[in-house]
BAFI-3210 file (N, C-alpha, C; in Angstrom, 3 decimals, decimal comma, padded with zeros to 6 digits):
// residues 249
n [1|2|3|4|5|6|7|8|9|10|11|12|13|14|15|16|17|18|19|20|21|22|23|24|25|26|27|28|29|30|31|32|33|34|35|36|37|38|39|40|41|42|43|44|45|46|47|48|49|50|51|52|53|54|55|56|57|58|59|60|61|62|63|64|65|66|67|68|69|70|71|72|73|74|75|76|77|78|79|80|81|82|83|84|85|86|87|88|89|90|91|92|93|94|95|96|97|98|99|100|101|102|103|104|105|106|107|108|109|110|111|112|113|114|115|116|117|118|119|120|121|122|123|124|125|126|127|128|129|130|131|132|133|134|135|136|137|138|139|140|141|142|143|144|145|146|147|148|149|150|151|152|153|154|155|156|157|158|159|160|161|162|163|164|165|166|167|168|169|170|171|172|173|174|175|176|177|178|179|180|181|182|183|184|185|186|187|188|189|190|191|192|193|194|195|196|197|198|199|200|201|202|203|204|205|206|207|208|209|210|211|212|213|214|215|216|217|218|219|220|221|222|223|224|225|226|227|228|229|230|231|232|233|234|235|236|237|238|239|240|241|242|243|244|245|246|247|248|249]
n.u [215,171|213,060|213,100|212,053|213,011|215,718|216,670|216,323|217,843|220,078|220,176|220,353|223,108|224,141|223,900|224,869|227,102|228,966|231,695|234,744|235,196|237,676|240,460|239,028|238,358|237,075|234,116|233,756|231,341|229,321|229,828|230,731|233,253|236,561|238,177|240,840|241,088|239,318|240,478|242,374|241,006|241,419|240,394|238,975|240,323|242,307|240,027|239,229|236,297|234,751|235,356|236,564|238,725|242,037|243,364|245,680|244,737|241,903|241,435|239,584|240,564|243,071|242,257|239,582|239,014|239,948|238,439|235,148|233,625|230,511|229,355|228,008|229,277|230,912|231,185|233,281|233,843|235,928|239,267|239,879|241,892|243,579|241,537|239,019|239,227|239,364|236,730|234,685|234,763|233,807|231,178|230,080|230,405|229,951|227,843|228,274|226,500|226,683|229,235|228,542|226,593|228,346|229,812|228,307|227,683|229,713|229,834|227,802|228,737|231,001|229,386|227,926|230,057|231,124|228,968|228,748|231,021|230,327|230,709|230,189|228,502|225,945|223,164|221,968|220,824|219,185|218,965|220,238|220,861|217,280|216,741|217,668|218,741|219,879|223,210|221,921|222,183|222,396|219,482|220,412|222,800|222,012|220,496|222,143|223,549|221,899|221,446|221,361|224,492|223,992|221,853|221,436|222,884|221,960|219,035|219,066|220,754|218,911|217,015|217,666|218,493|216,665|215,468|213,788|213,811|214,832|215,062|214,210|214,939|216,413|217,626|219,207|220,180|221,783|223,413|226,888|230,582|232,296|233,452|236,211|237,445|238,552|240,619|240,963|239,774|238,119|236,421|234,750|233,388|232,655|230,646|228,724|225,442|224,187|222,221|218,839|216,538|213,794|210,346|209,428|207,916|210,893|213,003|214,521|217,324|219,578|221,177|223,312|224,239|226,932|228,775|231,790|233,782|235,941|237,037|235,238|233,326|230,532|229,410|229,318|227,982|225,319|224,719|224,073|222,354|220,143|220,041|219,344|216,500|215,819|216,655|218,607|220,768|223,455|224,707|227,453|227,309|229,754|230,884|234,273|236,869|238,356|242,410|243,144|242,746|246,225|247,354|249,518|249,286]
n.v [300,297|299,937|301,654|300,159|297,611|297,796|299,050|296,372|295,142|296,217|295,945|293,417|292,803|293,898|292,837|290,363|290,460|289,616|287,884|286,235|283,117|281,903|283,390|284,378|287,382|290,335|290,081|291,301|293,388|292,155|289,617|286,825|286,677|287,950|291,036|290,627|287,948|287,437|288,220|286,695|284,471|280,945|281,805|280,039|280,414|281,421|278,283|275,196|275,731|273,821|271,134|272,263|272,194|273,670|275,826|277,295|281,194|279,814|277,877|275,021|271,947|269,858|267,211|267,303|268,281|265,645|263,883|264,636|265,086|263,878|266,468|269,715|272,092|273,514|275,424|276,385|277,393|278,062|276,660|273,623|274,079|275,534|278,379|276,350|273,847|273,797|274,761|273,276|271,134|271,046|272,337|270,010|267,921|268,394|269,929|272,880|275,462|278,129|278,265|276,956|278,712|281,027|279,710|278,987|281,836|282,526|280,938|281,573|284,140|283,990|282,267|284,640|286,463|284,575|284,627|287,518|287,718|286,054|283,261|280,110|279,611|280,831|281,473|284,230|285,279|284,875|281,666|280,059|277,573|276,146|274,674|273,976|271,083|269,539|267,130|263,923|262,711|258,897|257,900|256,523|257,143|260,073|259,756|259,154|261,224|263,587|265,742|267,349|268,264|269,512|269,957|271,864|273,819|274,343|275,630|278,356|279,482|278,803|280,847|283,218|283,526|282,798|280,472|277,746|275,059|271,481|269,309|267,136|265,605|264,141|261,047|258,917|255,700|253,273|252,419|253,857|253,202|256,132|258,182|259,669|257,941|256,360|255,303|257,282|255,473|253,711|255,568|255,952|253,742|253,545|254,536|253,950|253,993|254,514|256,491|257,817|259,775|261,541|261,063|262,979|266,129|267,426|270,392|271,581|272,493|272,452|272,655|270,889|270,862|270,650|269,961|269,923|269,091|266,351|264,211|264,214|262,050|261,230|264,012|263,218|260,992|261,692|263,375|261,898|260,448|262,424|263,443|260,914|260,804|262,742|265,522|267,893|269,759|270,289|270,940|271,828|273,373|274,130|274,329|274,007|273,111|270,406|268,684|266,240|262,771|261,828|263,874|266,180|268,663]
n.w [040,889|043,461|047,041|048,839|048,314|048,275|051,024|052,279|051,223|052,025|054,875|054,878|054,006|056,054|058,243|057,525|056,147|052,966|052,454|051,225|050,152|049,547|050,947|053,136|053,494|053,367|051,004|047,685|045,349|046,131|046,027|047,620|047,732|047,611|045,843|045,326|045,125|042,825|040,870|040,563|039,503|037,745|034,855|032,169|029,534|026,060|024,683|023,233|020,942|021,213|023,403|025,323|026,240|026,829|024,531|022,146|021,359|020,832|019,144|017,175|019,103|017,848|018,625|018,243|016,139|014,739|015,379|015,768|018,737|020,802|022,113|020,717|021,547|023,786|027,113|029,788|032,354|034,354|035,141|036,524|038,553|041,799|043,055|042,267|042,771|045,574|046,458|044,753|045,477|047,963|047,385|046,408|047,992|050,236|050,939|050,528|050,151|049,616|048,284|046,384|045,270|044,377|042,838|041,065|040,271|038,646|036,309|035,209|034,531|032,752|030,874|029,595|028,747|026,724|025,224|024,607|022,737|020,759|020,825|021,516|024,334|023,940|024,800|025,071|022,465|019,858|018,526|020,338|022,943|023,845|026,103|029,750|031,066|033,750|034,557|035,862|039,014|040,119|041,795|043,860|044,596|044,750|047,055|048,933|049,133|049,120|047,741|044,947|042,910|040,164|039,430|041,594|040,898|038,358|038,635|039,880|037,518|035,443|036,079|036,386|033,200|031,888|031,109|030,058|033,033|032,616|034,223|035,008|032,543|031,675|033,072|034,972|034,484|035,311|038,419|038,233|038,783|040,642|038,567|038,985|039,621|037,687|034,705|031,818|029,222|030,565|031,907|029,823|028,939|031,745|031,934|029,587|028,085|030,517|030,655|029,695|027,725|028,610|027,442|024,507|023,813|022,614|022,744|020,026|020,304|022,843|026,292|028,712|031,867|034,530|037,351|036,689|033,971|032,532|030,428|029,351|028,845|030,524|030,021|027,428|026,866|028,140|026,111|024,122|024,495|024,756|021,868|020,941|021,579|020,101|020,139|018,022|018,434|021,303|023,809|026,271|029,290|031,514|035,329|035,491|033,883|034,092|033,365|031,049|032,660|032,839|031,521|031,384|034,618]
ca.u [214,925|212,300|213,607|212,132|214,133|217,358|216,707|216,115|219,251|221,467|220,057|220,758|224,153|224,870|223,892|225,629|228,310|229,944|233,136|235,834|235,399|238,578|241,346|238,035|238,406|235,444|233,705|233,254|230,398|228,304|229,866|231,783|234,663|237,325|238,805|242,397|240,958|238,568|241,530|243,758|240,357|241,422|239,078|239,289|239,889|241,436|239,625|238,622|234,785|234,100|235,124|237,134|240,402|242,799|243,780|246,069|244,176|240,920|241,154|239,020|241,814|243,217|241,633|237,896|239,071|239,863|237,358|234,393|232,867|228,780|228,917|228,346|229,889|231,416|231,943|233,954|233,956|236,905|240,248|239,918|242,653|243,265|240,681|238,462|239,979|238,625|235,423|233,865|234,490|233,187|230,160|229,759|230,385|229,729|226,361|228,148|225,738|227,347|230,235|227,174|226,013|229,627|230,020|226,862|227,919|230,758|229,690|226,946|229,415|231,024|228,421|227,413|231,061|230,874|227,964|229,010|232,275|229,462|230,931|228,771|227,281|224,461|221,800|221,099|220,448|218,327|219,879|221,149|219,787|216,040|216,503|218,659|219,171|221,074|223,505|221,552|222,502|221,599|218,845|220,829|223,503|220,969|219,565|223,044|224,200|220,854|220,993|221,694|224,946|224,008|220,247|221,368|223,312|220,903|217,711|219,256|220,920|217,436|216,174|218,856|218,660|214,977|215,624|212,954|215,043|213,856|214,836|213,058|215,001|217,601|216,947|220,638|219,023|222,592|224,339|228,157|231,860|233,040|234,361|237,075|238,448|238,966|241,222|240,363|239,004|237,362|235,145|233,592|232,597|231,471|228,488|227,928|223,978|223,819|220,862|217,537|216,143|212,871|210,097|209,750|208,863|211,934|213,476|215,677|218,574|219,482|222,413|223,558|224,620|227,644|229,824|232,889|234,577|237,175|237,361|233,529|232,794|229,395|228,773|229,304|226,754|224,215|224,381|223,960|220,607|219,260|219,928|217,831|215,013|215,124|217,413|219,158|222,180|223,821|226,114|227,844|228,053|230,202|231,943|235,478|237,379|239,611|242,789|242,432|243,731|247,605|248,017|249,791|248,664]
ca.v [299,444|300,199|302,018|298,705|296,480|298,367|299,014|295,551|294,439|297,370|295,354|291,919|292,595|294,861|291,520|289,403|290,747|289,176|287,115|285,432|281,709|281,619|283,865|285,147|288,696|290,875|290,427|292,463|293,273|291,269|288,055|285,221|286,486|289,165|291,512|289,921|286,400|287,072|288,881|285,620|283,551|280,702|281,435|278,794|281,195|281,176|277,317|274,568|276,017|272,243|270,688|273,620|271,986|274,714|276,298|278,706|281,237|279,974|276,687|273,817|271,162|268,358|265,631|267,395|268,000|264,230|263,215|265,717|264,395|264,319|267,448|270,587|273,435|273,593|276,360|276,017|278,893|277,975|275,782|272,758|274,110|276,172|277,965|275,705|272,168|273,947|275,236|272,817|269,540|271,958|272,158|268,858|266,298|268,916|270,777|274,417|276,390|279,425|277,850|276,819|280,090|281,842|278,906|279,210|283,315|282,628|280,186|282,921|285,581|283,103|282,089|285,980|286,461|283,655|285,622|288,835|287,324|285,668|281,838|278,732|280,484|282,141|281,566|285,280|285,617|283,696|280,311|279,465|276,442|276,251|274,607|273,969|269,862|269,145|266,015|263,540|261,687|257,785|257,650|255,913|258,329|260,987|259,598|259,019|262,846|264,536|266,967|267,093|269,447|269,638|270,935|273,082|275,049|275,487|276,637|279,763|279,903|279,106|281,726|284,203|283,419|282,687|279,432|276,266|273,541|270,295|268,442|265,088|265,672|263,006|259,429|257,645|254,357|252,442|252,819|253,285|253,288|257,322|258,222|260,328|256,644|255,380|256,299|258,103|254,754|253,303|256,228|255,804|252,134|252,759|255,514|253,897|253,267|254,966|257,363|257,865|261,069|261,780|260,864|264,299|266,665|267,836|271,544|271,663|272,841|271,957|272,542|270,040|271,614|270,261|270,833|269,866|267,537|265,892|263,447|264,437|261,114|261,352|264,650|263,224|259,877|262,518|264,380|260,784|260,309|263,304|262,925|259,650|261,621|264,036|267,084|268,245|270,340|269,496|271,832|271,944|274,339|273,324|275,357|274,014|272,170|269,231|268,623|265,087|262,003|261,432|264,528|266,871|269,362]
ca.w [042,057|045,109|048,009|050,075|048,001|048,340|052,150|052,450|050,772|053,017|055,750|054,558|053,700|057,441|059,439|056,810|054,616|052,324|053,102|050,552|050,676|049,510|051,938|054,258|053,197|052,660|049,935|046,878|044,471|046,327|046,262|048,515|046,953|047,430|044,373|045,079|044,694|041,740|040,120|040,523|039,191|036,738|033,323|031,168|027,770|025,259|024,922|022,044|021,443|021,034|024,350|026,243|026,495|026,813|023,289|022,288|020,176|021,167|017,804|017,671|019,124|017,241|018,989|018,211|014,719|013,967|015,933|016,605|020,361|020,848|021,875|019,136|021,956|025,855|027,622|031,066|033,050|034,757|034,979|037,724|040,104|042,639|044,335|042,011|043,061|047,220|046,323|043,968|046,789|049,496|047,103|045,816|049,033|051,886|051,235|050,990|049,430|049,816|047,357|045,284|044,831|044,048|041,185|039,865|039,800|038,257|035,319|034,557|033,894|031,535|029,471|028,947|028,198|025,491|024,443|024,117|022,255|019,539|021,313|021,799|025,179|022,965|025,224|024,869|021,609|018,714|018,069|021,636|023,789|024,323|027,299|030,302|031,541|034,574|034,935|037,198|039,767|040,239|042,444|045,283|045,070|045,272|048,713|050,152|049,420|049,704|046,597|043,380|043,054|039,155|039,463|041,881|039,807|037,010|038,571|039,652|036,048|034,207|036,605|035,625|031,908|031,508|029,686|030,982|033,254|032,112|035,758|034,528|030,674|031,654|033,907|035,309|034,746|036,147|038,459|037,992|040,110|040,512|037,431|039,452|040,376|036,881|033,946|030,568|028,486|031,586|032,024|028,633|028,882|032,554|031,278|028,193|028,550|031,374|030,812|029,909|028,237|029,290|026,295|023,673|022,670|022,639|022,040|019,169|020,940|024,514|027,074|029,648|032,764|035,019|037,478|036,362|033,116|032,692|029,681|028,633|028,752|030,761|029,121|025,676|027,037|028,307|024,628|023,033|024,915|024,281|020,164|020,484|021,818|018,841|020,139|016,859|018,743|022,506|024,353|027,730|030,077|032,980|036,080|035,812|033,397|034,264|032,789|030,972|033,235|032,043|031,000|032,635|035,194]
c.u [214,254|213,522|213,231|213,409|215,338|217,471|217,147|217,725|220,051|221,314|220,521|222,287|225,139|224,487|225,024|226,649|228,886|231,054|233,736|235,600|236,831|239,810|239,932|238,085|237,476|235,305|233,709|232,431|229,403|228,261|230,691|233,205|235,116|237,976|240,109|241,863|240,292|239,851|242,604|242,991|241,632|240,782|240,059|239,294|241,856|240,965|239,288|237,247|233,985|234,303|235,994|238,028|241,681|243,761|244,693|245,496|242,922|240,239|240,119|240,124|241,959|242,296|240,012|237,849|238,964|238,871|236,300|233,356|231,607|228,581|229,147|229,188|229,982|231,757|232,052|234,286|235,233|238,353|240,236|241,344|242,395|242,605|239,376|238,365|239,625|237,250|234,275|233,952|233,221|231,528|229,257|229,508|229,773|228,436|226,927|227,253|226,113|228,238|229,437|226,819|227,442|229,997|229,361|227,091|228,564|230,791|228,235|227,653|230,646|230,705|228,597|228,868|231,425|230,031|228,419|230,227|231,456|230,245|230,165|228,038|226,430|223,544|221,231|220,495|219,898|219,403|220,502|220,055|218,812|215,422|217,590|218,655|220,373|221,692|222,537|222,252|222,182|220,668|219,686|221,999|223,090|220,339|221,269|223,914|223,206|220,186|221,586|222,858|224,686|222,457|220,500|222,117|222,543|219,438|218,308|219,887|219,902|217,124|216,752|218,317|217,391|215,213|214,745|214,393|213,821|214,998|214,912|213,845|215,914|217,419|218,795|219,641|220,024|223,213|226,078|229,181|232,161|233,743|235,607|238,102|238,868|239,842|240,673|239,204|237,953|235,926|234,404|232,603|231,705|230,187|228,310|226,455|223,240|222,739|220,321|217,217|214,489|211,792|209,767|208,297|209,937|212,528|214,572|216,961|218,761|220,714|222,262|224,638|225,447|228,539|231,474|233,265|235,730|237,673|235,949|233,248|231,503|228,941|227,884|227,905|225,262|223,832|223,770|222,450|219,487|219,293|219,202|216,998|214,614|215,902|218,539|220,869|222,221|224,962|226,271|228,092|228,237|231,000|233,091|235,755|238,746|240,881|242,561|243,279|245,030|247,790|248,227|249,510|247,854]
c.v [300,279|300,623|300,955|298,001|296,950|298,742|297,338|294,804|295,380|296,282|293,933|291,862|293,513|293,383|290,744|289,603|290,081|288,543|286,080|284,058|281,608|281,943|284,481|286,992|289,188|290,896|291,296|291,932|292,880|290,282|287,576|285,348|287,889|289,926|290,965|288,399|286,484|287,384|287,625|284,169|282,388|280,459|280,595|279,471|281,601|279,435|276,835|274,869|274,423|271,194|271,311|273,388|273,512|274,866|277,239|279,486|281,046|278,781|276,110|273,133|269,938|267,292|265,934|267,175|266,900|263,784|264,181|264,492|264,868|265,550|268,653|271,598|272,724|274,813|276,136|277,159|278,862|276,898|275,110|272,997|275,375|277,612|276,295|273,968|272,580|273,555|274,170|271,058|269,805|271,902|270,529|267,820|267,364|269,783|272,373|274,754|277,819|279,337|277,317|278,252|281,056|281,161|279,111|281,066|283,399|281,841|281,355|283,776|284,952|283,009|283,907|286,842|286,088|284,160|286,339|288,903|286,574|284,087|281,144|278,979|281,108|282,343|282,919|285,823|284,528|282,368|279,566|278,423|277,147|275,595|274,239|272,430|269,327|267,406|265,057|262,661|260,533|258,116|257,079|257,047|259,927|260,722|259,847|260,870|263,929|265,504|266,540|268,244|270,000|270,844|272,071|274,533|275,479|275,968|277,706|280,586|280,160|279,892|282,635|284,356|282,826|281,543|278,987|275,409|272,465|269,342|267,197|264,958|263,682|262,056|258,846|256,853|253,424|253,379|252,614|253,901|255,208|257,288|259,118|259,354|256,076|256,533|256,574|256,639|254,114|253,905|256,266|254,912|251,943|253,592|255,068|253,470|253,971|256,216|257,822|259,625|260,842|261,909|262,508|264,662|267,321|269,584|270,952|271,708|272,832|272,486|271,877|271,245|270,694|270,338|270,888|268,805|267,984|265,615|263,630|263,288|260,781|262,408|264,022|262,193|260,565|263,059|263,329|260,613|261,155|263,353|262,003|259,653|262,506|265,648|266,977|269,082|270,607|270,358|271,862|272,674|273,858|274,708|275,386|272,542|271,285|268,729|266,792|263,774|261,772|262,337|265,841|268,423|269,107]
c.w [043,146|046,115|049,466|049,645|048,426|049,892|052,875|052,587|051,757|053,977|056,189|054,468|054,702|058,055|059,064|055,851|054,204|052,567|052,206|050,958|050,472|050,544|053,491|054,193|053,435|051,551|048,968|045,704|045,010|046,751|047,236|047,714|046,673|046,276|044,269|044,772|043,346|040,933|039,403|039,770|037,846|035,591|032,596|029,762|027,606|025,474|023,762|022,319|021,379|022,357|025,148|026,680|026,241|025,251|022,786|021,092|019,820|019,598|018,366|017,898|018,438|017,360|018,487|016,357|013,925|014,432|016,655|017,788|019,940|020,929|020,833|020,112|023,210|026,154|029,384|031,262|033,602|034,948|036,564|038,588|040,788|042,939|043,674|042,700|045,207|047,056|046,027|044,778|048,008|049,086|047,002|046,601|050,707|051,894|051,234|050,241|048,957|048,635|046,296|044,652|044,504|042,912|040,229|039,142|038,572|036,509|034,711|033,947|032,614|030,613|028,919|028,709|026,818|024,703|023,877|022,985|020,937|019,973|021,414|023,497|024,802|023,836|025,185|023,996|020,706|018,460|018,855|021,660|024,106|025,692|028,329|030,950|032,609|034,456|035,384|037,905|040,039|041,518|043,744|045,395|045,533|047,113|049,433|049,745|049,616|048,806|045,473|042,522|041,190|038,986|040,386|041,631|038,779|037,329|038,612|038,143|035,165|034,564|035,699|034,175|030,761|030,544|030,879|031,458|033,097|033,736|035,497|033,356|030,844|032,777|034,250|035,637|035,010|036,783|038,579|039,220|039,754|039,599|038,056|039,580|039,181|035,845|032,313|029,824|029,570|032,082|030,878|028,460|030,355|032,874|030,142|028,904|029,707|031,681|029,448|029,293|027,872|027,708|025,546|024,112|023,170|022,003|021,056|019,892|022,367|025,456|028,458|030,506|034,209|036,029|036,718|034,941|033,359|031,129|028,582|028,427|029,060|030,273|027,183|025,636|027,347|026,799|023,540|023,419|024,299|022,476|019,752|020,362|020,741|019,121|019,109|017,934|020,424|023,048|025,676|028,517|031,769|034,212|035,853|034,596|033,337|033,692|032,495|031,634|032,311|032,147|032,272|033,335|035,651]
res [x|x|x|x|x|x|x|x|x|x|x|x|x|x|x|x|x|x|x|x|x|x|x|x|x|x|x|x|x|x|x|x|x|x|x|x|x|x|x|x|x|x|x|x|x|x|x|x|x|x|x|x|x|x|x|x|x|x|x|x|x|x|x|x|x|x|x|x|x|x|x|x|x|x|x|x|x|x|x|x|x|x|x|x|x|x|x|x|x|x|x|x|x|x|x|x|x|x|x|x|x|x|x|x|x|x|x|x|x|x|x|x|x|x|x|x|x|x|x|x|x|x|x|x|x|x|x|x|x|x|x|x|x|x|x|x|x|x|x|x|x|x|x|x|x|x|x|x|x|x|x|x|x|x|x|x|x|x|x|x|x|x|x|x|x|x|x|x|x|x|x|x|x|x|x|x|x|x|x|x|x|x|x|x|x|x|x|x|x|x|x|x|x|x|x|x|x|x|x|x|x|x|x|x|x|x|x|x|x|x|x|x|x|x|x|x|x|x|x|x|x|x|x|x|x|x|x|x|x|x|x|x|x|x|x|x|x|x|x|x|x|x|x|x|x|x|x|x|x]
***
């Protein structure tokens, strides 16, 4: 590294240092996040490599076994509570960015975890996704929140990880009630149909990019789209994974 660049950065990070979203600490490494909080992170491992329900052992789980879901892999960087269940609202309804950019960190070091472990995170090596597909948002929900908290997690990932984002791959062509508000069968029936992927050609292999599941119900409807179009294999990589309504935790 240049003796600009690295001046540059001293400079950037003496005005602005670093600071814990979580307790307000100082930072470490770099990030929005202190060594006592990363320490206390919840990773989502071991996990089913098929939809990242918590495993012991790191199986495929029952329910994928009798019934394998659209998607072929998930990897969930982390377990939907606490700091996750702060952070990922703060991102999602309030514009942090800051909590954007510490998720997005954090689901990076994940995947290349999953990697290095030979897991359905491959993207670094031959045979991973060829490209990266964010969620989308309906068009009207898009105007009334401003961004898109899905795309803006994976440019800096495609950046990172030199995959293409396909942006345009996927269309919400209805729209539906907050799936947060309904329960497990409800959210299946109210994304069935619900999107659009974008006409081919198509990479072989793809990954849908998320913040959070639950029930994978709009994942699994996103993975169904893209199979119509011609993508042969469909994987998820999400920040935080939800435990499934009912059940407990």
């Amino acid at each position: 590294m240049s003796w600009p660049v690295l001046f540059s950065r001293w400079i950037g990070e003496a005005l602005l240092p670093p600071r814990c979203l979580v307790c307000e600490a100082p930072g470490a490494g770099g990030r929005d996040l202190c060594a006592a909080c990363r320490d206390a992170l919840p990773w989502n491992h071991p996990a089913c490599p098929r939809c990242a329900l918590p495993v012991p052992g790191g199986d495929y789980c029952g329910r994928c076994l009798r019934r394998p879901p659209p998607l072929d892999a998930t990897v969930a960087a982390l377990a939907y509570r606490f700091p996750l269940d702060r952070l990922l609202p703060r991102f999602k309804f309030h514009g942090d960015l800051a909590a954007g950019r510490l998720l997005g960190q954090l689901l990076a070091e994940a995947l290349a975890a999953a990697s290095a472990a030979g897991g359905p995170g491959n993207s670094l090596r031959a045979g991973g996704p060829q490209a990266l597909v964010p969620v989308p948002l309906h068009p009207r929900r898009l105007r009334e929140r401003g961004y898109d908290q899905a795309l803006e997690l994976a440019r800096p990932l495609g950046r990172a990880l030199n995959l293409p984002l396909r942006a345009d791959g996927l269309r919400r062509v209805r729209a539906t009630a907050a799936q947060s508000t309904l329960g497990a069968p409800a959210r299946h029936g109210n994304v069935r149909g619900a999107f659009v992927a974008a006409p081919g050609p198509w990479p072989e292999r793809v990954a849908l990019l998320d913040d959070v599941m639950t029930t994978g119900a709009t994942l699994g409807e996103c993975a169904r789209a893209l199979r119509r179009a011609g993508v042969l294999r469909v994987e998820a990589w999400v920040v935080a994974r939800a435990p499934q309504p009912g059940s407990e935790g």
